[in-house]
DOBA-909435 format. One record per residue (C-alpha): x, y, z; residue in one letter; residue number from 0. Coordinates in Angstrom, 3 decimals, decimal comma. Layout:
BEGIN
<rec x="X" y="Y" z="Z" pakol="A" semar="NUM"/>
...
END
This chain:
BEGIN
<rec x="49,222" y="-1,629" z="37,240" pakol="X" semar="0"/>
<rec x="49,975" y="-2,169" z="33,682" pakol="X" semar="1"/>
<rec x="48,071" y="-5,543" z="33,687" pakol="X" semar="2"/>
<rec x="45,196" y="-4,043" z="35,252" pakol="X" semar="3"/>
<rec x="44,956" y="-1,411" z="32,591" pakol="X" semar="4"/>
<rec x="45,319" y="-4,146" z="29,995" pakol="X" semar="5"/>
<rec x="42,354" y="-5,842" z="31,141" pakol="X" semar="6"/>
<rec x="40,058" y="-2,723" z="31,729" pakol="X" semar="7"/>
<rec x="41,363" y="-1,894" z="27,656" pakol="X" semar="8"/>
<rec x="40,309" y="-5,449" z="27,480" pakol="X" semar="9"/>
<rec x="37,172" y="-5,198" z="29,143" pakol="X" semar="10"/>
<rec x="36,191" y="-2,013" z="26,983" pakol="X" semar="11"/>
<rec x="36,977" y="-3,336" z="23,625" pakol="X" semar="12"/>
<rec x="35,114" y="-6,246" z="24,005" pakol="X" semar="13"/>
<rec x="32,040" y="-3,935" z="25,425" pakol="X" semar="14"/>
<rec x="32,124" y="-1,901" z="22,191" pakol="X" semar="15"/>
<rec x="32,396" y="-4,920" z="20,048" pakol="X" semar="16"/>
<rec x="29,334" y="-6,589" z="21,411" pakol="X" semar="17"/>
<rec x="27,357" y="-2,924" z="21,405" pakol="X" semar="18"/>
<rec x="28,199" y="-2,840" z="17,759" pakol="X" semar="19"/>
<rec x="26,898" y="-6,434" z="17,023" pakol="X" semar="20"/>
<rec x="23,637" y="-5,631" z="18,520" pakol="X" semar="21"/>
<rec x="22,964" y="-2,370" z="17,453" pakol="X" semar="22"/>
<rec x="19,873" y="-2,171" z="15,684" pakol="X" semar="23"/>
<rec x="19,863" y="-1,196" z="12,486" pakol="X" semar="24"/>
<rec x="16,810" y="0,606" z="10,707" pakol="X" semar="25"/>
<rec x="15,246" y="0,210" z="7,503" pakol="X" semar="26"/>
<rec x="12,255" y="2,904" z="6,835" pakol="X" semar="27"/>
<rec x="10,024" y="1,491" z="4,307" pakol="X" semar="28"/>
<rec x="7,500" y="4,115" z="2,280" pakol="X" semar="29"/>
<rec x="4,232" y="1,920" z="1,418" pakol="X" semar="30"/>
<rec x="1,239" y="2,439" z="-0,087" pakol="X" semar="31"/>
<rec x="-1,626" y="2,105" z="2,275" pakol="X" semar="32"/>
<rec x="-3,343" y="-0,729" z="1,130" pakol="X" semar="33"/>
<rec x="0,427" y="-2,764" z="1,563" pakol="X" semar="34"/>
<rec x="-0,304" y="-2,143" z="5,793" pakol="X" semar="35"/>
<rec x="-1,008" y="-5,637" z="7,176" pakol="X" semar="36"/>
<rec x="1,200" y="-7,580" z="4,294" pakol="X" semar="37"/>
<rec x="3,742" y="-5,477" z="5,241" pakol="X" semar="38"/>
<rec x="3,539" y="-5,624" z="8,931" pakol="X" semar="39"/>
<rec x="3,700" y="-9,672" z="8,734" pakol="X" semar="40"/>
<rec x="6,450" y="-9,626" z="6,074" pakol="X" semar="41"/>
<rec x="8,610" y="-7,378" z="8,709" pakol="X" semar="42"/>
<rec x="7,447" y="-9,495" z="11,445" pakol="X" semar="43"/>
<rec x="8,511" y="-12,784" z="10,372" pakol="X" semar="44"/>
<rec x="11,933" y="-10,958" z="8,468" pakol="X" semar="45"/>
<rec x="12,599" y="-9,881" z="11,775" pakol="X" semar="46"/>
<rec x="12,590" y="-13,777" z="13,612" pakol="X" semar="47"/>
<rec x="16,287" y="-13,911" z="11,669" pakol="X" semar="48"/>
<rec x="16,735" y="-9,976" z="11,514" pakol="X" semar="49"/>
<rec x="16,942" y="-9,392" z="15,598" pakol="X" semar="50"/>
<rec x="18,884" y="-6,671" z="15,019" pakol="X" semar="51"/>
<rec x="16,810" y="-4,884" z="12,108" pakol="X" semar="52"/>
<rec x="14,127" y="-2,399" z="12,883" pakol="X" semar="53"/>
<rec x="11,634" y="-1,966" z="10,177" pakol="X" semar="54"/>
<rec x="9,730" y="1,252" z="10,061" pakol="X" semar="55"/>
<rec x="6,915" y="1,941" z="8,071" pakol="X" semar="56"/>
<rec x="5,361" y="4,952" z="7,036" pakol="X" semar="57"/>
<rec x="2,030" y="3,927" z="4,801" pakol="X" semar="58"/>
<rec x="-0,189" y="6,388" z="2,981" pakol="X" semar="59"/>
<rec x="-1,101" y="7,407" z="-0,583" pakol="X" semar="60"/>
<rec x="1,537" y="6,913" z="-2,731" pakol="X" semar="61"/>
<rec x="1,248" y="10,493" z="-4,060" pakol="X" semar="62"/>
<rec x="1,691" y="11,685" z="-0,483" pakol="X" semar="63"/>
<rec x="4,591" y="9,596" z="0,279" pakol="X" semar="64"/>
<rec x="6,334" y="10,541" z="-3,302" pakol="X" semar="65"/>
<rec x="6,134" y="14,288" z="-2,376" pakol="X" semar="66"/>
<rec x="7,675" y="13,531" z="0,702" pakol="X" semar="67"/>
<rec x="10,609" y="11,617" z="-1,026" pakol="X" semar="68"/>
<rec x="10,962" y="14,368" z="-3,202" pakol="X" semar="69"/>
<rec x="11,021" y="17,048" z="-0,120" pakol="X" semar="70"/>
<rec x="13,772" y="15,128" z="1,292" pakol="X" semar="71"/>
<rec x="12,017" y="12,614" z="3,510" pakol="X" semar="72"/>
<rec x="14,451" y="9,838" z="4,689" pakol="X" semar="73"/>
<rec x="13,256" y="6,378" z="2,880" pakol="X" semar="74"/>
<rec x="15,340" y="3,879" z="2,079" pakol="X" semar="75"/>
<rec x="12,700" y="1,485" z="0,319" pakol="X" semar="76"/>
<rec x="9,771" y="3,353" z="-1,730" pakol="X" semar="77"/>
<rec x="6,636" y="1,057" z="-3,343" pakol="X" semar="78"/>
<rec x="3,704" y="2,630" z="-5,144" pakol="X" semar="79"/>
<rec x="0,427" y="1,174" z="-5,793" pakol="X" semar="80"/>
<rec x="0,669" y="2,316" z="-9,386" pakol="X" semar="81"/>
<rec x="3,720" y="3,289" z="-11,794" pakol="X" semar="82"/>
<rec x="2,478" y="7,480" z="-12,150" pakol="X" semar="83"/>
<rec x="4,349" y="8,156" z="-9,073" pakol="X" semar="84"/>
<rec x="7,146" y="5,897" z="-9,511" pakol="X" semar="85"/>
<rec x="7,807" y="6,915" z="-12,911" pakol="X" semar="86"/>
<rec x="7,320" y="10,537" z="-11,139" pakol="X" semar="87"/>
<rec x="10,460" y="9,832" z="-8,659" pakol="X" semar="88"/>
<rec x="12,437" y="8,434" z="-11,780" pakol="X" semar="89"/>
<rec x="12,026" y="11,539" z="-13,832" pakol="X" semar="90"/>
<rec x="13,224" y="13,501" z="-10,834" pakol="X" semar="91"/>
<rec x="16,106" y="11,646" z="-10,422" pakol="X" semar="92"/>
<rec x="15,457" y="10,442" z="-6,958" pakol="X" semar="93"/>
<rec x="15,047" y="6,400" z="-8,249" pakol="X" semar="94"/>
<rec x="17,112" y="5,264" z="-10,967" pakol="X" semar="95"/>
<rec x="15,741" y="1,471" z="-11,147" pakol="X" semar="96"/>
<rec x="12,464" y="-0,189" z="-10,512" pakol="X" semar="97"/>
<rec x="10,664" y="-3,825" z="-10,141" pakol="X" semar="98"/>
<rec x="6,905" y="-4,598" z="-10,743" pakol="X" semar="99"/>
<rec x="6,243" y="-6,989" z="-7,862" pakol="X" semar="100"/>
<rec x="2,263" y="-7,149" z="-7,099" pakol="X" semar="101"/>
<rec x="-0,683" y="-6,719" z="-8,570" pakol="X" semar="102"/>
<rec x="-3,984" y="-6,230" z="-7,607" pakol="X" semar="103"/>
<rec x="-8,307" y="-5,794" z="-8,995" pakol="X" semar="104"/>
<rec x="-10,756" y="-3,151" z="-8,095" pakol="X" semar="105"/>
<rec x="-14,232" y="-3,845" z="-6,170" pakol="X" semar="106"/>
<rec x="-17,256" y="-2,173" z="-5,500" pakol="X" semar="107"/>
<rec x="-17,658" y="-2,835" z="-1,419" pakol="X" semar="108"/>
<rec x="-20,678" y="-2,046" z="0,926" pakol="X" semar="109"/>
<rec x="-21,323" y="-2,268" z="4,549" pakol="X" semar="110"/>
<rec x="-21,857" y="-6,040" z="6,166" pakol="X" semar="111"/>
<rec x="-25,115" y="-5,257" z="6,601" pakol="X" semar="112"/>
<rec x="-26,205" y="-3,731" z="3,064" pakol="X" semar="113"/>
<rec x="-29,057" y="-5,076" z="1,303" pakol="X" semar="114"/>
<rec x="-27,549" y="-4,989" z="-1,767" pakol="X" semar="115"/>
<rec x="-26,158" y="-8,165" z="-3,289" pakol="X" semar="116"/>
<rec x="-23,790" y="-9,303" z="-5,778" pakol="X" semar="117"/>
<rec x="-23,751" y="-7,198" z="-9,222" pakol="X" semar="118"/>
<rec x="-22,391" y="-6,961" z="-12,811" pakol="X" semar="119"/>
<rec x="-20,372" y="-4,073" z="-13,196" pakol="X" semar="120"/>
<rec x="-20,431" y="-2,983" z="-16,847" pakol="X" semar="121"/>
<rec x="-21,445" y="-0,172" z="-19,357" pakol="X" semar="122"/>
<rec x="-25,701" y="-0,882" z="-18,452" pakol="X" semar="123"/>
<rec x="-25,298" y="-1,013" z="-14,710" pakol="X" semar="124"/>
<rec x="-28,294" y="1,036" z="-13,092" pakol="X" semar="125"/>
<rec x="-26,171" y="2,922" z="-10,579" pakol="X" semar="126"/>
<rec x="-29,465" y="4,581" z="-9,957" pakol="X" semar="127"/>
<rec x="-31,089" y="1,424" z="-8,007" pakol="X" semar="128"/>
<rec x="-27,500" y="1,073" z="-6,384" pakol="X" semar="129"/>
<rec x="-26,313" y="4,361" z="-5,057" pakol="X" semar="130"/>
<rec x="-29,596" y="6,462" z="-4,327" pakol="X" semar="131"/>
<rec x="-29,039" y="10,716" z="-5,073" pakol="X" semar="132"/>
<rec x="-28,827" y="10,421" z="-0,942" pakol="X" semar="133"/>
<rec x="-25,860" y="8,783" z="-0,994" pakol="X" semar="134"/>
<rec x="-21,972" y="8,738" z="-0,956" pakol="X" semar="135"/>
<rec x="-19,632" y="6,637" z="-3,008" pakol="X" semar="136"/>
<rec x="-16,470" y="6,697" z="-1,791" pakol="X" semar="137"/>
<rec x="-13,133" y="6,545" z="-3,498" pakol="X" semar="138"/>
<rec x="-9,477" y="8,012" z="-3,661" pakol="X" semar="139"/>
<rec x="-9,379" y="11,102" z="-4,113" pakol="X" semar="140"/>
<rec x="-9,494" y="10,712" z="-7,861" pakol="X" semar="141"/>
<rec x="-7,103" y="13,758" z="-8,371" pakol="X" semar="142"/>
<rec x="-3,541" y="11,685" z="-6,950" pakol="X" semar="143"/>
<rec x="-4,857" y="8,783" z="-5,209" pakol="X" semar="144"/>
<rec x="-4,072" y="5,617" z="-6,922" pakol="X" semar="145"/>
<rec x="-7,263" y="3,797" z="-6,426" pakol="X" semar="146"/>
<rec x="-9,226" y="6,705" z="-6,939" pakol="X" semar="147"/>
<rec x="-6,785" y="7,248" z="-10,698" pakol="X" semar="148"/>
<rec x="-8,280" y="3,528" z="-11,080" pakol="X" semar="149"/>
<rec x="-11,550" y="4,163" z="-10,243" pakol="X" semar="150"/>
<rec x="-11,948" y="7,351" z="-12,378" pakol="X" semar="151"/>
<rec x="-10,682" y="5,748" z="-15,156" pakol="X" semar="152"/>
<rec x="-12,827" y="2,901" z="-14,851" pakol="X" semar="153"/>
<rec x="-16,183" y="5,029" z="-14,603" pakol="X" semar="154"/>
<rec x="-14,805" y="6,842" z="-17,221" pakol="X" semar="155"/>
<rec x="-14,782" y="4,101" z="-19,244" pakol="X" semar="156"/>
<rec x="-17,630" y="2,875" z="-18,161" pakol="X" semar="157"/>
<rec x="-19,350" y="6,212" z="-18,879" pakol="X" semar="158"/>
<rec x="-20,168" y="7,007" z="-15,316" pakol="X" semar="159"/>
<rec x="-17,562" y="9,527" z="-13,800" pakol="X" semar="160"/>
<rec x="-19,341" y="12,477" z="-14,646" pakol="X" semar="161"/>
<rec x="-22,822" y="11,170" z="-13,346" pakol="X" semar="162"/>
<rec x="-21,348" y="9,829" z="-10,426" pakol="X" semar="163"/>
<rec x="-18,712" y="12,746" z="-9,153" pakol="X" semar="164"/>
<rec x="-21,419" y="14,852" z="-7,283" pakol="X" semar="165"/>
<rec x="-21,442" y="11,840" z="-4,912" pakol="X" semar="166"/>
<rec x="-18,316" y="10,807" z="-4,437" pakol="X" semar="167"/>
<rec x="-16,651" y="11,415" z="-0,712" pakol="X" semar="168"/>
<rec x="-13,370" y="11,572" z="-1,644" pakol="X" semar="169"/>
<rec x="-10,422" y="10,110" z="0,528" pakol="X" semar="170"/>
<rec x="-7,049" y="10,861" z="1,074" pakol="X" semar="171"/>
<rec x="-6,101" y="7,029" z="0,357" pakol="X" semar="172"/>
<rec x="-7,466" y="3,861" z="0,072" pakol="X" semar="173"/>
<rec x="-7,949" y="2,506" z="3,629" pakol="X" semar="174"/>
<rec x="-10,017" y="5,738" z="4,199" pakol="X" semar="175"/>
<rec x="-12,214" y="5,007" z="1,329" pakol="X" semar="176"/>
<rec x="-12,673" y="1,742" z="3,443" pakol="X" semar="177"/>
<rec x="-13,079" y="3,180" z="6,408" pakol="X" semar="178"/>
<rec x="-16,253" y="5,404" z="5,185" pakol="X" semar="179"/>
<rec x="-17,817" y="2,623" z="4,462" pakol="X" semar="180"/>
<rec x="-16,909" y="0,650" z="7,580" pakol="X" semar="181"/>
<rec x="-18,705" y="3,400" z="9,164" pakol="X" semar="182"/>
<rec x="-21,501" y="3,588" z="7,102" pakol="X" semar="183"/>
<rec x="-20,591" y="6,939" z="6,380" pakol="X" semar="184"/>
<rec x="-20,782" y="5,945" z="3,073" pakol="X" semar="185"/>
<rec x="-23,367" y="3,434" z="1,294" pakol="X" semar="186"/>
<rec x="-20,684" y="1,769" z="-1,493" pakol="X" semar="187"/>
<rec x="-16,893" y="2,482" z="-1,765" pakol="X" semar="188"/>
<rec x="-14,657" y="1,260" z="-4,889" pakol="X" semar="189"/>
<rec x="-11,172" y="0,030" z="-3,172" pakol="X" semar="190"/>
<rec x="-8,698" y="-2,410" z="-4,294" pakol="X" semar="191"/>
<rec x="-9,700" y="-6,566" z="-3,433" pakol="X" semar="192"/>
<rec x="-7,425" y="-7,207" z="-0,858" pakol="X" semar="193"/>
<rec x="-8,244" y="-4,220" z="1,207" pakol="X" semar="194"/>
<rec x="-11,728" y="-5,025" z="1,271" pakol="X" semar="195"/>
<rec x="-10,734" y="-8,797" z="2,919" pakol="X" semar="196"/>
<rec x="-8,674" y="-7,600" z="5,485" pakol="X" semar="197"/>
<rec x="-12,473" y="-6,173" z="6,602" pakol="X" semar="198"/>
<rec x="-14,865" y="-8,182" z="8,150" pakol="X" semar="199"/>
<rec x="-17,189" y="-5,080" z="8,450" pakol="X" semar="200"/>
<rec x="-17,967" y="-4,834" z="4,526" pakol="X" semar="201"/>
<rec x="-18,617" y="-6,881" z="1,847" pakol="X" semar="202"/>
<rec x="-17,492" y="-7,349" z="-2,476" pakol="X" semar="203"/>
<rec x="-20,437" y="-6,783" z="-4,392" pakol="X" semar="204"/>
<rec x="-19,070" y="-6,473" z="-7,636" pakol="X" semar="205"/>
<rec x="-15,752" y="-6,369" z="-9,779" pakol="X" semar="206"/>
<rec x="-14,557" y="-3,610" z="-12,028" pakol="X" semar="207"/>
<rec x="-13,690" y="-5,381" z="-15,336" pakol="X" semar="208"/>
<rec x="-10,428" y="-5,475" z="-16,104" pakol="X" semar="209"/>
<rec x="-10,554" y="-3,938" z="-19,298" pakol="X" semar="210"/>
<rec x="-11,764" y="-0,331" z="-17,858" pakol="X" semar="211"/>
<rec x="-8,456" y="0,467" z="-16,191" pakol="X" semar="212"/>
<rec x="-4,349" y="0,495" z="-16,641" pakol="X" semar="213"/>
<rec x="-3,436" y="-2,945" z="-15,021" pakol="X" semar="214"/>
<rec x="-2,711" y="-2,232" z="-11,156" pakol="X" semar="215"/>
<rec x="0,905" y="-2,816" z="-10,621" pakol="X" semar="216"/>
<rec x="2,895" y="-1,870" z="-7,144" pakol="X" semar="217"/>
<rec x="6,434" y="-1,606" z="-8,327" pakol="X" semar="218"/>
<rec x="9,244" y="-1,116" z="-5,968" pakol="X" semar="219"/>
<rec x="12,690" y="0,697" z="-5,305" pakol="X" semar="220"/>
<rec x="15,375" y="0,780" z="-3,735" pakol="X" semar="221"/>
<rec x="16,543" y="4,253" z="-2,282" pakol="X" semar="222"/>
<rec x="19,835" y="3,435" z="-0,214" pakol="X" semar="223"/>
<rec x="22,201" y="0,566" z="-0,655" pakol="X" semar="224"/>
<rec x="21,917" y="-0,100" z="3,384" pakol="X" semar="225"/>
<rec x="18,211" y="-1,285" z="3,325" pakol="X" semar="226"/>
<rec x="19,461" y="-3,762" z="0,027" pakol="X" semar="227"/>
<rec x="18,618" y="-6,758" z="2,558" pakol="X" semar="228"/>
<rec x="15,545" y="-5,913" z="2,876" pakol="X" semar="229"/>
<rec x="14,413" y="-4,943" z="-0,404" pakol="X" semar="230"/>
<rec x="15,945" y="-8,629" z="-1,750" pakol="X" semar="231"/>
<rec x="13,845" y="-10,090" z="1,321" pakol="X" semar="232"/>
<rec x="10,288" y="-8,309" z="-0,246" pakol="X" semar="233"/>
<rec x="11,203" y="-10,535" z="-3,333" pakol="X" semar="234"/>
<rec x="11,534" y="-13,809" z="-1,629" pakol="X" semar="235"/>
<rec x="9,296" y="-17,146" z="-1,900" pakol="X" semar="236"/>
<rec x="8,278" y="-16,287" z="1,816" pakol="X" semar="237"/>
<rec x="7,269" y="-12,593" z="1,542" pakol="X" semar="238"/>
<rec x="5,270" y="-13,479" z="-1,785" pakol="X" semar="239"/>
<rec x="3,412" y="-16,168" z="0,373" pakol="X" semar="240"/>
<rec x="2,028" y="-13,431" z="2,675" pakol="X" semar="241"/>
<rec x="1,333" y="-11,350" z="0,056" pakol="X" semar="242"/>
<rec x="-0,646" y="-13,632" z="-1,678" pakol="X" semar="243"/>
<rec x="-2,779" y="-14,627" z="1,446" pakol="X" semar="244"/>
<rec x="-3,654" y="-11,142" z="1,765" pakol="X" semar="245"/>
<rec x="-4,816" y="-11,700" z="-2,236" pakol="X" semar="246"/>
<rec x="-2,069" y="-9,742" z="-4,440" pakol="X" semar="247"/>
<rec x="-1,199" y="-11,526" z="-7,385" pakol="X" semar="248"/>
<rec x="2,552" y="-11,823" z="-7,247" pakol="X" semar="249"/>
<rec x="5,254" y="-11,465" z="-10,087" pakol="X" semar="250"/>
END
């Protein structure tokens, strides 16, 4: 009797041993929108030597997902398409340390099958023969969305905003900017470069210079110790690689 209890303790121990080995652990990841598909193959081929990681992400602007940090909202990894709302999380004492790892450029985009070819963006554009009264420019909502912070500043500095505000169809992030235009909903939509070639349904017509906007930086914290893997992971030779396909200039 006593051996038979021995083994069943036995038999149980090593049960709960091997449930702990493979239980999956899960790292939530707060992204800005226009990180989705980089993202999704970074935790893809993480995961071939992670089998018992599960990487959640929630993408959207990076105002949105800030709030929702501050509220209490259970991230363990944050990255922002531009430093406002890091540096927002920082003076709220929710991040304490931060790393620039991407960058990216702004583009003018229109549908496939526009008319309209390539173009010099600068201060004598005719936005007139470009975007007709009739129709929409889209753009991040230029009040919190990074791209549309970008954008605004751009046209500011390009002298433009104010001309060019009545037609704006404003987004709540940067993939819906692209969307509008995907559906034609929209005749020209200003959206970072590398979400406008994960689209086969639109097309770059012109470049925003450089000059007319803060430099477009995606830095990146770490929230909880537990998801430190991970994070180090984003940083490697082999996540940079997939960023870069996707075209983000990496650090």
């Amino acid at each position: 009797m006593m051996k038979t209890r021995i083994n069943i303790f036995l038999m149980i121990t090593t049960l709960l041993t091997t449930f702990s080995t493979l239980a999956i652990e899960k790292v939530t990841l707060f992204a800005a929108a226009s990180l989705t598909n980089a993202m999704q193959d970074i935790a893809a081929e993480y995961k071939t030597n992670h089998k018992n990681q599960e990487i959640i992400f929630s993408f959207a602007s990076s105002s949105v997902l800030a709030k929702q940090i501050e509220q209490g909202a259970p991230a363990d990894i944050f990255m922002s398409a531009d430093q406002k709302w890091m540096t927002y999380l920082i003076e709220h004492n929710l991040v304490k340390n931060k790393e620039d790892l991407l960058k990216n450029s702004l583009v003018l985009i229109a549908p496939q099958q526009s008319k309209l070819e390539k173009i010099d963006i600068n201060s004598s554009t005719d936005w007139n023969a470009i975007l007709p009264k009739t129709e929409r420019l889209a753009i991040g909502d230029p009040d919190h969305v990074p791209a549309g912070l970008y954008a605004k500043e751009s046209l500011t500095y390009l002298g433009v905003f104010d001309k060019l505000a009545p037609q704006f169809a404003p987004a709540s992030n940067v993939r819906d900017a692209l969307m509008l235009v995907e559906r034609n909903e929209a005749a020209l939509g200003i959206v970072y470069s590398t979400d406008a070639k994960v689209s086969d349904k639109v097309k770059i017509i012109g470049v925003f210079p450089a000059n007319s906007f803060d430099p477009i930086e995606y830095p990146i914290a770490l929230l909880k110790p537990e998801a430190k893997e991970f994070y180090q992971y984003l940083k490697s030779p082999e996540a940079k690689r997939i960023f870069e396909k996707y075209g983000f200039v990496t650090k």
